[in-house]
N, C-alpha and C positions, 0 to 999 in steps of 0.2 A: 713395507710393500712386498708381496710374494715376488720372485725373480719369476721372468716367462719362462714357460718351462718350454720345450725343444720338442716337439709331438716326433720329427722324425727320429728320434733317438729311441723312441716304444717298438717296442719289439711286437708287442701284441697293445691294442687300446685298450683302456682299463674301464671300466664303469666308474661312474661317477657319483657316489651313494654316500648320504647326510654330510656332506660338506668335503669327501676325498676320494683319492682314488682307491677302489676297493679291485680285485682277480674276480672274475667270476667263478659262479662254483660249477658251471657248464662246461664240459670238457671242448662242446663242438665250436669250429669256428670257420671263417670266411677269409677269404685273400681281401687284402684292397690295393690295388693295381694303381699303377702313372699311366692312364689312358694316351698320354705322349710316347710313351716310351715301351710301353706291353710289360712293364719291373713291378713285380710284387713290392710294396714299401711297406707292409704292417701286416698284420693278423689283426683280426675283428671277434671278438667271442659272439656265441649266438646264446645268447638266453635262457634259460630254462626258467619252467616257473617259480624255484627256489628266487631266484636272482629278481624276477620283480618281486616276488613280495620282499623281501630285502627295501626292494627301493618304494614300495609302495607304504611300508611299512613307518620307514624312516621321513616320508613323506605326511602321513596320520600324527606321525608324534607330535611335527612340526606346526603340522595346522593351529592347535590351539592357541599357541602364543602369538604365532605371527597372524592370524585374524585379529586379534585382540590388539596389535598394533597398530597406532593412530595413522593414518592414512596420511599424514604430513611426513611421518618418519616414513613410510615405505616409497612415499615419492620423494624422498633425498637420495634412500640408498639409489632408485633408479637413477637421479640426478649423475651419480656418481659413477655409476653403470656405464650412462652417454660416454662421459668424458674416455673411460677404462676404452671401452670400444672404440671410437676416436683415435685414440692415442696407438691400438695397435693394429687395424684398420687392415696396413699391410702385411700383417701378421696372419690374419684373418683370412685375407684376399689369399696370400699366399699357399697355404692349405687347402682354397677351395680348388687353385690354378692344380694344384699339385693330384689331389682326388679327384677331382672331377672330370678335368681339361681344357674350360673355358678360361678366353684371353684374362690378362690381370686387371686390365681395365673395367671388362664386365664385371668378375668376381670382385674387385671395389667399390661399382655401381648396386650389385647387390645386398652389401654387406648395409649401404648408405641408405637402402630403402627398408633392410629391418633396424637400423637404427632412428627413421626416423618413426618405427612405432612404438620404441622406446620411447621416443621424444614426445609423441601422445599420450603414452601413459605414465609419462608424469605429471600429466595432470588430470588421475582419476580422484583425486581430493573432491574435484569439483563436477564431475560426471556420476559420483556416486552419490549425491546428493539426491534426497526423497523431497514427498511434496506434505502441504502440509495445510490443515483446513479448518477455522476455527466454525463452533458453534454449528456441527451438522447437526445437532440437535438441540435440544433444551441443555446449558451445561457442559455436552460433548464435543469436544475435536478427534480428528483423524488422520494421522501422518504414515508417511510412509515407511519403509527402510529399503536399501538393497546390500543383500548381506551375500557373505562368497559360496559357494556349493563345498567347499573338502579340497579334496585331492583330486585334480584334475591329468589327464594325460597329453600328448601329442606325440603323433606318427606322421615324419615327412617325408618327402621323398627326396629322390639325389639330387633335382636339378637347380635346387636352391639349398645348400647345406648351412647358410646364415638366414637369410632374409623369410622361409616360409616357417621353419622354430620361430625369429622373431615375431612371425603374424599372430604367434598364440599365448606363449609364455609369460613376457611382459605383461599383458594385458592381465593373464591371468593373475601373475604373482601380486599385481597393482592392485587387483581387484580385494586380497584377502586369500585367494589361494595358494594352497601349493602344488607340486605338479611334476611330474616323472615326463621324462622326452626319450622318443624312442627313434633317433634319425637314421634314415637313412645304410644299411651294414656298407655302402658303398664307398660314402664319405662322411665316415666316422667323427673324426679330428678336430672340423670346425665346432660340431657343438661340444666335445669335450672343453675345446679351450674358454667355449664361450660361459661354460658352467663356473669355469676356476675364476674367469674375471670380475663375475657377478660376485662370489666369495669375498675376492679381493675388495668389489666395490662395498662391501659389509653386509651381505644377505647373509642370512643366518644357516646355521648347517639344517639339510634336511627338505629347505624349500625347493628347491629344483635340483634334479636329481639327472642322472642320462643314465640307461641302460641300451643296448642295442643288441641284434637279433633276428632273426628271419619269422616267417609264420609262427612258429612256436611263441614266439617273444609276443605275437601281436594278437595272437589267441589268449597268452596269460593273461595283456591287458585287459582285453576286451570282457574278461568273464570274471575280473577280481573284483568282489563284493563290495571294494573300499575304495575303489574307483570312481567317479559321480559323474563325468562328463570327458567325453572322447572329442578330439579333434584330427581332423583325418585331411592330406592330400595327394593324390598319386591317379591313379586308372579309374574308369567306372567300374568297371566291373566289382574289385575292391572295394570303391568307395560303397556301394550297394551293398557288400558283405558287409563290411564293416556298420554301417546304419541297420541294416537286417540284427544282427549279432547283438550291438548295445540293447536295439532295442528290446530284444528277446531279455535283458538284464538288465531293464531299468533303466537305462545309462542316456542323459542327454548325449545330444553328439552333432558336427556338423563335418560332414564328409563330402570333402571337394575333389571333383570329378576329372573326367577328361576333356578334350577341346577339339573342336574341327574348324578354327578361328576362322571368320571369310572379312576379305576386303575388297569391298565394294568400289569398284574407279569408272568414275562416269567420263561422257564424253566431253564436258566440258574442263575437267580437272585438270591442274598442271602436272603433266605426264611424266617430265623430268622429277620435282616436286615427289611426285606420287611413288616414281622408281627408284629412289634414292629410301623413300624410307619402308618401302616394302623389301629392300634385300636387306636393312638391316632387320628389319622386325620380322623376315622369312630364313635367314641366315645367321642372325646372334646366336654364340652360344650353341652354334650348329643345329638352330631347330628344339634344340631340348629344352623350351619354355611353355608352359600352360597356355601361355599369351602370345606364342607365337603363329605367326600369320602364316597359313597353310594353303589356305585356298583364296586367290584372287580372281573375285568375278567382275571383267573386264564385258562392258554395258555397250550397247551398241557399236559403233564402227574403232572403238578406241583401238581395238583390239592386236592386232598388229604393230600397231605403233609401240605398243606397252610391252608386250610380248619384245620385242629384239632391244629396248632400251633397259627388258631385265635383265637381258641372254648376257649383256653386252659388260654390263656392272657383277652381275655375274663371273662370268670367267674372267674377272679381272681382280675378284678377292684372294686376300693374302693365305694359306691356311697352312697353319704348322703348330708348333708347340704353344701353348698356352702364355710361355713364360718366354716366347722371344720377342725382337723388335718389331713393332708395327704390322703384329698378326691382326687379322680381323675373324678368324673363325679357327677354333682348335678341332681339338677328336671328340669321336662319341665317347660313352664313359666307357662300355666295356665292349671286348671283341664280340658278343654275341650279340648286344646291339647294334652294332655295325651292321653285321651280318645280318639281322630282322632287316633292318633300314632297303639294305639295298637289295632282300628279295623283295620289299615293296617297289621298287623301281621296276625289276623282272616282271611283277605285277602287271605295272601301268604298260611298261611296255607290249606284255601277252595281250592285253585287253582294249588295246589300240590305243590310246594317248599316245600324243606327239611327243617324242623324247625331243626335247630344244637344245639339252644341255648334259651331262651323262659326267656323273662325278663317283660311277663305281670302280675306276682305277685308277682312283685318285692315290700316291706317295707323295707324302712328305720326308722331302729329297735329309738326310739324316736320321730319319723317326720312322723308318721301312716296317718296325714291329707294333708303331702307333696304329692306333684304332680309327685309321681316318677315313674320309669320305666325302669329296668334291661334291660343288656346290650343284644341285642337279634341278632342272627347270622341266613340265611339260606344259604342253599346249592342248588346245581342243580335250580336256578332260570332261566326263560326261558323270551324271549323280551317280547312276549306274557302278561304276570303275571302283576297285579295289580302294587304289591311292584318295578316290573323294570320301571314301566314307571312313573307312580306319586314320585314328589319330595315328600317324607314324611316327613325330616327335623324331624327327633328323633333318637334316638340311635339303628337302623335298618340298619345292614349289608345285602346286599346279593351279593352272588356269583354265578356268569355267568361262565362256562366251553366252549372254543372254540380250537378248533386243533391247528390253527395258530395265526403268528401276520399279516398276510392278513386279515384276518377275525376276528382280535381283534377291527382293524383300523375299517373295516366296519361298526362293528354292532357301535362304538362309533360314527360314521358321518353319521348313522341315525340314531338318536337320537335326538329329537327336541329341545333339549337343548345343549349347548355348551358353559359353562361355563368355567370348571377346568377340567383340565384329567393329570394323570401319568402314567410313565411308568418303572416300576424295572427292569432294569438285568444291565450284566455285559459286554453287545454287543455294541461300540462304533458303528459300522453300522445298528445294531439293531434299536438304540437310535434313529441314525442321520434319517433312515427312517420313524420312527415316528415322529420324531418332523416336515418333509418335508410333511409329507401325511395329517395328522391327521388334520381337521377342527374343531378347536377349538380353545378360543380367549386367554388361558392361560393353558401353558403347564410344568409338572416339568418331569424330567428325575432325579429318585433316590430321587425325593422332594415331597412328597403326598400331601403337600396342597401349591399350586405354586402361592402365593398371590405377587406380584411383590413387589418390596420397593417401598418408597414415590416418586421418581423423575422417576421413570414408572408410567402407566396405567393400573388402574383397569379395563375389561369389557368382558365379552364372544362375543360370536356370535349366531345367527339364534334364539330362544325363550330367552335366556339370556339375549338379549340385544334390547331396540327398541331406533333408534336413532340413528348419526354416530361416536359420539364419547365417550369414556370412561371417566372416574374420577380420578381425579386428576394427577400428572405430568404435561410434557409440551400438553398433550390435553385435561385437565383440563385449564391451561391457555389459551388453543385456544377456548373452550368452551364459557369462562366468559368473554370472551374480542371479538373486532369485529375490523376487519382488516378498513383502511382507508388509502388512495394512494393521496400523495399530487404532482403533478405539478406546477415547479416554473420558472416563466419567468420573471424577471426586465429590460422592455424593454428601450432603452434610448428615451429621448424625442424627437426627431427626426426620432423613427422606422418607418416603412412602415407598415399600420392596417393590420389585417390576414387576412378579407374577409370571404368568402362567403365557398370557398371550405371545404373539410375533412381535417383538422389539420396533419400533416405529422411531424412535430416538427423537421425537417429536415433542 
């Protein structure tokens, strides 16, 4: 068994190319900061197109043998995969705590959700199975196959540096593919390590690769010839480039967008209930989740009452280091996102939204150079206002007041985003009419952040999503693999030729 290697001991991160660690041959590179502390802890090289083809390269060679590997053998190595990740879990967590800044407990919550789509694909043995159909003709049957596309990629962003790599690569590598990952330049480390443990679990050198890199790095991807299928998550606007780009190159792709999440609290809902898990699903992780709950539309007379039951669990969260005792919320990742964050507050405030709660001179009392920023609530927000419409992705609630849930459904399906949405009460017809109405591509009723499990699909709709299919489950498998329809005829030596006509198989 390989010893774990010590990622804080790398002076610069390395790439990750046919089974080692390789220097890039890119001179330029990136700081990557302890968002606790403001401490540079590594160097990040930025890419150049030498450096993907490198990995793209050693990715093509790979493809052949490992397609050609029985799908029994690549879900043991994944078997083996689980247990690797499992076993160092807080290893794992601890790197995400350390780059990112998010508490340990979160970052072990999310390591446990891309592990469990490893745990789904280990069992593409039986998901890639075709279909199969005797006698469509005189003589003839007709099956199917689903075979892997090459070399595939993936581009994630910081706020998951385990769990959104796992929404893609597993599946893929399960599927037959192989596949270059380009995480994140922010927080480099966890897919590094994650690449060595796969090695260790017995993946062959070559199949999954890590390069990382700024624009340049995601422009090589995007336009290298040997590349078949892009997986993308971060901003819309990106996500749009990125689907624009492939497709100008041929490239499937599925590119997941940004979130303006709304949760819906009706009047009859349990309020305590409903405020309890809106400040975790509006304050985990400080806000910097796809799925996090942004705008809460408080239905009729609720209002009030919801409003100071937030204020209240609000400024009553823990927020400091990532890595102390019984934190409930760390720092943003970098100072400059701080910085966005709380001129969106400046924002809401210029444009009249009630400030409830004001977490822009938030210190954590030992961590003065940390990148933090209290938990901050407004009131009476209007569609209008800065903070409703821009995803800020920081620890910034606001609250939307509407008469009904006609006009809750509404204002959420315009909204050019359609990510995540919830809806509180205690109305089974209430429920069942929103869950029928509401355009949006993931919905919870009593669940504030509606992230589906592994053998579901991740993806929103309208700005969330560019592209037709979502991540991971069975259209993640239909993503990474491409259908092919066999026709079979064993004529005897004496048949009569088919000629000239339209085949009628008749």
């Amino acid at each position: 068994m390989n010893k774990p290697t010590d990622m804080k001991a790398a002076e610069t991160v390395p790439l990750w190319i046919d089974g080692r660690r390789q220097a890039a041959q890119s001179t330029r590179a990136g700081d990557v900061t302890n968002p606790a502390t403001g401490e540079i802890v590594r160097k990040v090289p930025f890419c150049n197109d030498a450096d993907i083809d490198a990995a793209v390269q050693a990715a093509k060679a790979a493809f052949p043998k490992w397609r050609k590997t029985p799908s029994l053998r690549r879900a043991r190595i994944l078997m083996r995969y689980r247990e690797l990740i499992n076993e160092h879990r807080d290893e794992l967590a601890s790197l995400i705590t350390e780059e990112h800044g998010k508490t340990h407990v979160d970052a072990l919550g999310s390591v446990q959700r891309g592990l469990e789509v490893v745990e789904f694909a280990m069992g593409i043995p039986h998901l890639m199975k075709g279909e199969h159909s005797e006698e469509v003709g005189t003589d003839v049957d007709t099956h199917s196959l689903r075979e892997p596309l090459g070399v595939c990629a993936g581009i994630t962003p910081f706020n998951f540096p385990a769990m959104v790599p796992m929404w893609m690569y597993p599946v893929a590598i399960a599927c037959g593919n192989t596949f270059v990952l380009k995480p994140s330049e922010k927080v480099p480390s966890t897919a590094m390590r994650l690449a060595e443990l796969f090695k260790e679990a017995g993946l062959p050198d070559g199949v999954l690769n890590v390069v990382h890199g700024d624009k340049q790095a995601v422009d090589s991807i995007l336009a290298h010839p040997d590349i078949r299928a892009v997986s993308f998550v971060g901003s819309t606007p990106i996500a749009k480039y990125i689907y624009e780009t492939c497709a100008k190159h041929g490239k499937r792709v599925q590119a997941l967008g940004g979130a303006k999440n709304h949760a819906v609290v009706l009047p009859d809902a349990d309020l305590d209930f409903a405020a309890d898990a809106l400040i975790g699903a509006g304050y985990g992780s400080a806000g910097e989740r796809c799925m996090a709950i942004s705008a809460i539309v408080a239905v009729g007379d609720c209002g009030d009452a919801l409003v100071e039951k937030l204020r209240s669990r609000a400024a009553d969260l823990k927020i400091g280091p990532g890595t102390g005792k019984d934190i409930d919320m760390g720092p943003l990742v970098t100072a400059a996102h701080r910085d966005k964050v709380a001129g969106y507050v400046d924002k809401g405030v210029a444009e009249g939204a009630k400030l409830v709660l004001d977490g822009r001179n938030y210190k954590a009392a030992g961590h003065e150079k940390g990148y933090f920023l209290g938990a901050t609530l407004f009131d009476d927000v209007k569609p209008d206002m800065t903070i409703y419409k821009d995803e800020i992705f920081g620890p910034v609630l606001g609250v939307v007041r509407v008469k009904t849930l006609d006009e809750a459904i509404a204002l959420v399906n315009a909204n050019p985003y359609a990510n995540g949405v919830a809806v509180f009460t205690r109305s089974g017809g209430a429920a069942r009419k929103f869950e029928r109405e509401i355009e949006v591509g993931m919905v919870g009723i009593n669940v504030p952040i509606p992230v589906p499990v592994a053998f579901f699909s991740f993806g929103g709709w309208r700005g969330s999503l560019f592209g037709d299919t979502h991540v991971h489950g069975m259209e993640g498998v239909r993503y990474y693999t491409r259908a092919k329809v066999v026709t079979t005829r064993w004529p005897d030596a004496d048949a009569l030729p088919t000629g000239f006509h339209m085949p009628t198989l008749g």
